[in-house]
C-alpha positions as CSV (number, residue, x, y, z in Angstrom):
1,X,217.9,-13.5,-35.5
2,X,220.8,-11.8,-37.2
3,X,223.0,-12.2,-39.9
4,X,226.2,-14.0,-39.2
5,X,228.2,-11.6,-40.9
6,X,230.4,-8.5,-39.6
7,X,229.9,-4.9,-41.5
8,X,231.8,-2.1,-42.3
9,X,230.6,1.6,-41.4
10,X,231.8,4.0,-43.9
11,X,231.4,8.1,-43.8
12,X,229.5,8.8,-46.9
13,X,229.3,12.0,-49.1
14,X,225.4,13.7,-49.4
15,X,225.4,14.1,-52.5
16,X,226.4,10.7,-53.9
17,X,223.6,9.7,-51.4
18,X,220.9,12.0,-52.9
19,X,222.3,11.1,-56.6
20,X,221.6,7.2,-55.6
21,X,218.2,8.4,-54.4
22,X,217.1,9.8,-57.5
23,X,218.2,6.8,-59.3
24,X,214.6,5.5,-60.2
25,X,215.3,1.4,-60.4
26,X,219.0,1.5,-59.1
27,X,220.8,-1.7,-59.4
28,X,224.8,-0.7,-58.2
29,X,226.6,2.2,-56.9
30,X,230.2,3.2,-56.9
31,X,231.3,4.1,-53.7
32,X,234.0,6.8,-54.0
33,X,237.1,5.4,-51.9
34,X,241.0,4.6,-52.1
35,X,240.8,2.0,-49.9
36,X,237.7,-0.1,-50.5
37,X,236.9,-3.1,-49.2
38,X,237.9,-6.1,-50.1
39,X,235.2,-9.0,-48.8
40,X,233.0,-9.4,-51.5
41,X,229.1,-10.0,-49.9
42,X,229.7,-7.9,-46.7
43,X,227.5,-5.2,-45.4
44,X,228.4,-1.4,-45.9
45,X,226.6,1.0,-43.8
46,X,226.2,4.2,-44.6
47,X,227.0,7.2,-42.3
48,X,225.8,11.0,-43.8
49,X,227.7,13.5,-42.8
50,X,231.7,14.6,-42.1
51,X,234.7,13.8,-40.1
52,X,233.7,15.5,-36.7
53,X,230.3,16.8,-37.9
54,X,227.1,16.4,-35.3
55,X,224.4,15.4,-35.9
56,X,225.4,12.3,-38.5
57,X,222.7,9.8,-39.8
58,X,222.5,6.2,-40.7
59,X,221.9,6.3,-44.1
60,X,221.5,3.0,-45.3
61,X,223.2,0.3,-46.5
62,X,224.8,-2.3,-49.8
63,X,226.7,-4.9,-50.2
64,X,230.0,-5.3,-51.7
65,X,229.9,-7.0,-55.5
66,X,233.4,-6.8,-56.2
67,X,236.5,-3.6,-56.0
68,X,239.7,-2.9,-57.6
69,X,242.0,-0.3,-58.9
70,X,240.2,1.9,-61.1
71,X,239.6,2.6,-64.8
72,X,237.5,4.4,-67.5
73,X,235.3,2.0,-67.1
74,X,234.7,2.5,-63.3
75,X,233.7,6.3,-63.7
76,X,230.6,6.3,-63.0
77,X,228.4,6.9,-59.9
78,X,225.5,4.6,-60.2
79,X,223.8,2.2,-62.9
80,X,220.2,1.0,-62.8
81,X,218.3,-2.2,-64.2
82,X,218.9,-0.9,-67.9
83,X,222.5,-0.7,-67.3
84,X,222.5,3.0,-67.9
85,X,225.4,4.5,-66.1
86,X,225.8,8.3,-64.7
87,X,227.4,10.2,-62.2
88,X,226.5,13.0,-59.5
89,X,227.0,16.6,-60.2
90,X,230.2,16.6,-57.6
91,X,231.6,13.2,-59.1
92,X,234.8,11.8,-57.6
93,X,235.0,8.3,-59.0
94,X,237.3,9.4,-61.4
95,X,239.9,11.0,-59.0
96,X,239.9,8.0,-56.4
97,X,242.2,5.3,-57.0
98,X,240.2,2.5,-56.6
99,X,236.3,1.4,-57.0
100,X,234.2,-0.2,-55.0
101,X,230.8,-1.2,-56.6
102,X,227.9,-2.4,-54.0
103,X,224.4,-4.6,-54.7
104,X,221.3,-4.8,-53.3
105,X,221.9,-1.3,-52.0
106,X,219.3,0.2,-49.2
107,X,218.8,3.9,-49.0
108,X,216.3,5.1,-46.1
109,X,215.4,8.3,-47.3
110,X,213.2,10.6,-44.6
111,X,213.7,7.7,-42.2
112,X,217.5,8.1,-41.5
113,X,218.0,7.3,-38.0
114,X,220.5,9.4,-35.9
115,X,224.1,7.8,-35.3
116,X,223.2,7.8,-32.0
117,X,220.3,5.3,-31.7
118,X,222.4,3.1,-33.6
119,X,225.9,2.8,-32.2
120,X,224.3,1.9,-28.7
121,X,225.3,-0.7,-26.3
122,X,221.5,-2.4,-26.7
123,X,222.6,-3.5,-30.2
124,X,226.4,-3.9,-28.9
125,X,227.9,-1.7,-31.1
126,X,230.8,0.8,-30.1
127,X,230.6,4.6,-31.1
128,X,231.6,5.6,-34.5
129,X,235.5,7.4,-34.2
130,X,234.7,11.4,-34.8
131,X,238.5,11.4,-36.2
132,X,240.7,8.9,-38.6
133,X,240.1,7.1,-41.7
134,X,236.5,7.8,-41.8
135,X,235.2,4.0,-41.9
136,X,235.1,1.0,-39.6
137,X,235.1,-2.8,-38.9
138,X,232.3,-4.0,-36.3
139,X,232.5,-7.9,-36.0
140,X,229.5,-8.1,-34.8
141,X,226.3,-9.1,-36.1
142,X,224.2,-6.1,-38.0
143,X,221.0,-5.5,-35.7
144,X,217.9,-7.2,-37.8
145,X,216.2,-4.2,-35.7
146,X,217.2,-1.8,-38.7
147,X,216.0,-3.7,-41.4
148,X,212.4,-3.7,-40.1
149,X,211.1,-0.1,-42.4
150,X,208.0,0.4,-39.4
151,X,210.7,-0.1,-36.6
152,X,213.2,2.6,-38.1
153,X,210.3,5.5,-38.9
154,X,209.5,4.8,-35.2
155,X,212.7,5.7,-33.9
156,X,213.2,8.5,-36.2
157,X,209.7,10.3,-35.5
158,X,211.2,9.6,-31.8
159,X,213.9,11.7,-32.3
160,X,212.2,14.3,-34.2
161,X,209.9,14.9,-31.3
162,X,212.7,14.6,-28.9
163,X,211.8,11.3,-27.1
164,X,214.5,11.0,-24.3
165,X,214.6,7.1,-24.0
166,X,215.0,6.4,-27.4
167,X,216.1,3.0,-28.5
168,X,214.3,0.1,-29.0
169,X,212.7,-0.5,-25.7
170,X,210.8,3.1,-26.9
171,X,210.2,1.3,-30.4
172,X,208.7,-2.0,-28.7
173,X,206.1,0.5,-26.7
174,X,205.3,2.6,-29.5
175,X,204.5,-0.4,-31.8
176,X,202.2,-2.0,-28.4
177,X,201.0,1.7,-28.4
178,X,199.6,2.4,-31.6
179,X,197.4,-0.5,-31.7
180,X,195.8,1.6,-29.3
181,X,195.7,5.1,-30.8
182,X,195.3,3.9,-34.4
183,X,191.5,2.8,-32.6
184,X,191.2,5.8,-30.5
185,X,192.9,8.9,-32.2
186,X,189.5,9.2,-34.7
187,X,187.5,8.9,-31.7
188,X,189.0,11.5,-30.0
189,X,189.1,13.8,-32.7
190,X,185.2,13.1,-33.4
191,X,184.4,13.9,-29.8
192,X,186.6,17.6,-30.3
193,X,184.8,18.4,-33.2
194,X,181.3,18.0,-31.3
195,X,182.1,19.5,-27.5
196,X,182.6,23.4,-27.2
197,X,183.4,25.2,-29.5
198,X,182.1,22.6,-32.0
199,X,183.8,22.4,-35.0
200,X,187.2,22.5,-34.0
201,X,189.8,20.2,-33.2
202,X,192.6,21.9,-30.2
203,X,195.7,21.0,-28.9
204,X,194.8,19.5,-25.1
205,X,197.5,22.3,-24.3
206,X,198.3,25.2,-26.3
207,X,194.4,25.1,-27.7
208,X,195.8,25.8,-31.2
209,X,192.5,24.6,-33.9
210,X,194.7,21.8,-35.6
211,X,191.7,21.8,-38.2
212,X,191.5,24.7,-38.8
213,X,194.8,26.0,-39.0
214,X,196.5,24.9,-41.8
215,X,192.8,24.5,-43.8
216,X,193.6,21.3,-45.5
217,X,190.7,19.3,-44.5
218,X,192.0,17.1,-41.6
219,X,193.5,17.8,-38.4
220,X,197.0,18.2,-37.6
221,X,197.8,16.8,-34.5
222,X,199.3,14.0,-32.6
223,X,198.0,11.4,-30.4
224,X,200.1,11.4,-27.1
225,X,201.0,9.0,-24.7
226,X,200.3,9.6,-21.1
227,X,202.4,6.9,-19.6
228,X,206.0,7.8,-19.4
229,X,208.2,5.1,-21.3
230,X,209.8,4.2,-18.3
231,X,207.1,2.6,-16.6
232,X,206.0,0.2,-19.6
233,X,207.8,-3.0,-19.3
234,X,205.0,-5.3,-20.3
235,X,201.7,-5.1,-22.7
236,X,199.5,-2.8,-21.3
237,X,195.2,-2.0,-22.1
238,X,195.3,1.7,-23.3
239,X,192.1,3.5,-22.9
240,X,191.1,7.2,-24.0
241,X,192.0,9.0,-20.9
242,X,195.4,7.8,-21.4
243,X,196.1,9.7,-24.6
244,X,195.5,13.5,-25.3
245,X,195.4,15.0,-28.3
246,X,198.4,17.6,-29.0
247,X,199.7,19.6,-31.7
248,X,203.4,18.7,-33.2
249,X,205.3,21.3,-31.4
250,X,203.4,20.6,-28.2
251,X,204.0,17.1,-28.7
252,X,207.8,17.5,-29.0
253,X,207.8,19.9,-25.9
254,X,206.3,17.6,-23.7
255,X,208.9,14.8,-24.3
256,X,211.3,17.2,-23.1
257,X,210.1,17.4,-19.5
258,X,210.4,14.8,-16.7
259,X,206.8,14.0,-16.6
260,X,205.8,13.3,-20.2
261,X,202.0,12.9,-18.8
262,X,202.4,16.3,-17.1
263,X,200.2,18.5,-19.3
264,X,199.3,21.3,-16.9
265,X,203.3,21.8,-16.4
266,X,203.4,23.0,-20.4
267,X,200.5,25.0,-20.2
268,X,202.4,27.1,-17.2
269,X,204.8,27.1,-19.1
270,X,203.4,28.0,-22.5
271,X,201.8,31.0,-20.5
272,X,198.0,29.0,-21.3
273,X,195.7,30.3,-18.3
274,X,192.3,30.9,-20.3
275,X,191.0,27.3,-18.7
276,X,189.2,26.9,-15.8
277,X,192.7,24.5,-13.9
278,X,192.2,22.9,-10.3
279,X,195.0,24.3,-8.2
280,X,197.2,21.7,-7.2
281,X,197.0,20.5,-3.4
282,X,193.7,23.4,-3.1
283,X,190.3,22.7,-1.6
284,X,187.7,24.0,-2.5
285,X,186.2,26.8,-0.4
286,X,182.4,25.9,-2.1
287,X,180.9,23.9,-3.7
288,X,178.7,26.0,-6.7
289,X,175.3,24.1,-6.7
290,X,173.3,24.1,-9.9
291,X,176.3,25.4,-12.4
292,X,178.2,24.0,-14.4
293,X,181.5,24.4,-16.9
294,X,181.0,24.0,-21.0
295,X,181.7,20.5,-20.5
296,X,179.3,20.3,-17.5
297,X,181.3,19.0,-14.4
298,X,180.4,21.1,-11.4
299,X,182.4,24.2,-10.2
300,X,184.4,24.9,-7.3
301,X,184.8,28.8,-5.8
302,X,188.3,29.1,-3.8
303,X,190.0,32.7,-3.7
304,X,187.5,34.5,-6.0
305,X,188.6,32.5,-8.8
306,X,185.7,29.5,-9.9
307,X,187.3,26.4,-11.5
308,X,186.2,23.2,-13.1
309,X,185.9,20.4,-10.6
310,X,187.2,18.2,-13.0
311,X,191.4,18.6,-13.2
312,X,191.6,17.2,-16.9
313,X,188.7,19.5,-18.1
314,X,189.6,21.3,-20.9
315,X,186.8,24.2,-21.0
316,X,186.1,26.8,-19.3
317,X,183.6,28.5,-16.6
318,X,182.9,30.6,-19.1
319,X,180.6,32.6,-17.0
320,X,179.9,33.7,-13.8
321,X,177.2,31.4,-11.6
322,X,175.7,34.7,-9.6
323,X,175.7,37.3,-12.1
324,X,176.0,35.8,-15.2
325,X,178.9,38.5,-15.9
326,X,181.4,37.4,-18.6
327,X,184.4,35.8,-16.2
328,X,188.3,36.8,-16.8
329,X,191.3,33.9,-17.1
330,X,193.6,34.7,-13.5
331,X,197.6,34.9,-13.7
332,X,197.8,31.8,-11.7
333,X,194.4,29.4,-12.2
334,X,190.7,29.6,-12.8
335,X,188.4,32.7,-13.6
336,X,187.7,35.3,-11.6
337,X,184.1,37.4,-12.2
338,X,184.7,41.1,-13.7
339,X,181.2,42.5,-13.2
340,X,181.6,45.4,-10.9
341,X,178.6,44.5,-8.2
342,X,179.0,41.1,-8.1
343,X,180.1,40.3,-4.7
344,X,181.8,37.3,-6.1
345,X,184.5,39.4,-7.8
346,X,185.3,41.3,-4.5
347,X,189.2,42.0,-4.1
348,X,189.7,41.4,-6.9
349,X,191.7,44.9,-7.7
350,X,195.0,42.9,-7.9
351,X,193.4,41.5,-11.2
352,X,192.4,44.3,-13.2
353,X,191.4,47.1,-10.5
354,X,188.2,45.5,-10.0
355,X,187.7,47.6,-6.6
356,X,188.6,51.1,-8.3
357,X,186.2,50.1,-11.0
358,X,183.5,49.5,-9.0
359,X,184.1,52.6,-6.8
360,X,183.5,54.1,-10.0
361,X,180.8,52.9,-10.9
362,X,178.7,53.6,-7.3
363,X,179.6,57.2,-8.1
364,X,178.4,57.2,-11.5
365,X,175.3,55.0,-11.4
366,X,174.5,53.7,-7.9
367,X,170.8,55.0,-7.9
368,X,169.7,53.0,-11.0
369,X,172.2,49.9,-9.9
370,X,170.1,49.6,-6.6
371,X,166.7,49.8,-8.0
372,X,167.1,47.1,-10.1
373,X,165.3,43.4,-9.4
374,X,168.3,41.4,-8.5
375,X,168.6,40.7,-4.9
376,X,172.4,40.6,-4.6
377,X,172.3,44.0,-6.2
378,X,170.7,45.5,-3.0
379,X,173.6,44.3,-0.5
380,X,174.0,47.5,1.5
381,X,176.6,46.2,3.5
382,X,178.5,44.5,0.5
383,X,179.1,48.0,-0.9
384,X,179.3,49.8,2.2
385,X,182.8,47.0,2.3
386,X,183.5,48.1,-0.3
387,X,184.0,51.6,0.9
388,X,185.8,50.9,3.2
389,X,188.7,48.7,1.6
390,X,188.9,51.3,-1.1
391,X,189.6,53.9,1.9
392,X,192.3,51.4,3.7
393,X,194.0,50.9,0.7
394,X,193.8,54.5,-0.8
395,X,191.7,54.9,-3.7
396,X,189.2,57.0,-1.9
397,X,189.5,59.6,1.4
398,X,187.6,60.5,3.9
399,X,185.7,63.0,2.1
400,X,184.9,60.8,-0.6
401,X,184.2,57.8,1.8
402,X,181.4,60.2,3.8
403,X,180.0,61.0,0.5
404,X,179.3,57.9,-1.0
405,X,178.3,57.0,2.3
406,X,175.3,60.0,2.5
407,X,174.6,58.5,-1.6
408,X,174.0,55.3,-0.4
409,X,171.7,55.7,2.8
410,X,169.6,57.7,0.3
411,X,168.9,55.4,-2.2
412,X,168.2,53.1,0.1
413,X,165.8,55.2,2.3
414,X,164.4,56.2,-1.3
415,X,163.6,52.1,-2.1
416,X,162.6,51.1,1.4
């Protein structure tokens, strides 16, 4: 499965790399050095970046055609298929004593893999020195792994996301894996655009439009893997619920936790309370028949706060079930009712001074409020509660109490 051949590593300048990129049909390269190497035919790998300098990359790769001491004739940089010859801005091929001119050379562009994933003990190759002569032996074979252009953008869109595993047991999953999202990303995306609010495509955490955002006609978002990498040893059958759709920086954030299927933990994070979450290890203290969330799974009433009975819903409420009020996103989870005679929102002055608000409110309009139709609106001993939480706790006194009191045993002698 690999060549039977050892390589040579070799610290490489960036801009003889770029200048061999732009070559457009590139047939040999001089590689600056003043000690080249000798072996005609073996590999030399490419590593960008300096003595000592973190993050380095694999670069890419060619193959020694022949070296000597150098000459006018050896100043050159690269030549391609029409034998032209030229040299990069910052040239040294005429300063080094020798030349050392490479074939069937291998650049990988955007898909550079970091030093790291390379020199690992899966492919059995040491660490590259930090210090010394800025090249090395490995007689080893060079892992086939890095010649395979789908297997190298894996790792490197890896790293850019900041996969922890890494490697190629996280290439081997990925390539399993997108069998599986290749089918179901377009379905997913189909089914955003047509649930609430239709015509948009979010982020299953930060809620970002990733169609509408950047206005270039598709979405811009990931499909992410539930399953930590850990756990997948053999094939596996992916199905919908274990992907989620997520934006790129939520996508790279998520790879940095523990639990890479732990989506609620990067919405705490994040701060993104505006859904409708179950609490974790919380009962629900009622059932709410009849109503429904935006993606219709019933609702759950614990604490004053309703929630989505469903814990990977990702609406919301949206309103309340009693009153119809428009419903606030709570600190911690759910949606708590902000209509001030609802008795569903009741203590709920720690959120937004619900209690003073509706204190308020008997003062100002108490007589029209209890001739109205609705039957929870008459509730004398709901707001008669009321009274007396808002005296326990302050916000009224005594007089105040006694004369809301003597307002509300009129308009209710006045409607009996």
């Amino acid at each position: 499965m690999c060549e039977k051949l050892p390589f040579q590593v070799r610290i490489t300048d960036a801009k003889w790399l770029e200048h061999q990129l732009s070559i457009e049909d590139l047939q040999y390269a001089n590689f600056w050095t003043n000690v080249p190497n000798p072996r005609t035919g073996e590999r030399i790998v490419f590593l960008r970046g300096k003595k000592g300098a973190s993050p380095r990359k694999i670069a890419g790769w060619g193959f020694v055609h022949s070296s000597g001491e150098t000459t006018p004739n050896y100043h050159w940089d690269s030549m391609d298929s029409n034998e032209i010859k030229s040299r990069a801005a910052n040239s040294q091929a005429s300063s080094k004593k020798c030349y050392m001119i490479l074939k069937n050379i291998y650049l990988l562009g955007s898909r550079e893999p970091l030093e790291n994933d390379f020199f690992k003990e899966e492919f059995g190759l040491e660490k590259f020195p930090t210090s010394g002569t800025g090249w090395k032996n490995y007689n080893v074979d060079f892992p086939v792994f890095f010649e395979d252009t789908e297997r190298v953008q894996i790792l490197v869109e890896g790293a850019s996301i900041g996969v922890k595993e890494g490697g190629a047991k996280y290439v081997t999953h990925v390539i399993k894996e997108r069998r599986a999202t290749r089918k179901f990303r377009g379905e997913m995306i189909e089914e955003s655009k047509n649930s609430p609010p239709k015509g948009k495509v979010l982020c299953e955490v930060c809620e970002t439009d990733m169609l509408g955002k950047y206005k270039v006609g598709v979405p811009i978002i990931d499909c992410h893997h539930l399953f930590p990498l850990s756990d997948i040893d053999e094939e596996v059958v992916t199905t919908k619920s274990d992907l989620a759709l997520l934006c790129p920086s939520c996508h790279r954030a998520i790879h940095q936790l523990d639990d890479c299927s732990n989506l609620d933990e990067l919405r705490r994070r994040i701060g993104i309370m505006n859904k409708s979450y179950r609490p974790i290890d919380s009962e629900p203290d009622e059932i709410i028949e009849g109503s429904s969330c935006c993606s219709n799974h019933d609702i759950f009433f614990t604490d004053y706060r309703f929630y989505c009975s469903n814990p990977n819903c990702k609406t919301s409420v949206g309103e309340c079930p009693y009153c119809r009020g428009y419903l606030v996103s709570s600190d911690d989870f759910g949606e708590y009712c902000e209509a001030a005679f609802c008795p569903y929102s009741n203590d709920y002055d720690r959120c937004g001074n619900m209690l003073r608000n509706r204190i308020d409110s008997y003062t100002d309009w108490m007589p029209e409020m209890l001739m109205m139709d609705d039957p929870w609106m008459l509730d004398k001993c709901f707001i008669e509660n009321d009274f007396d939480i808002a005296l326990e706790k302050g916000i009224i006194n005594s007089k105040k109490r006694l004369e809301l009191q003597q307002i509300l045993d009129y308009c209710y002698e006045e409607i009996s």
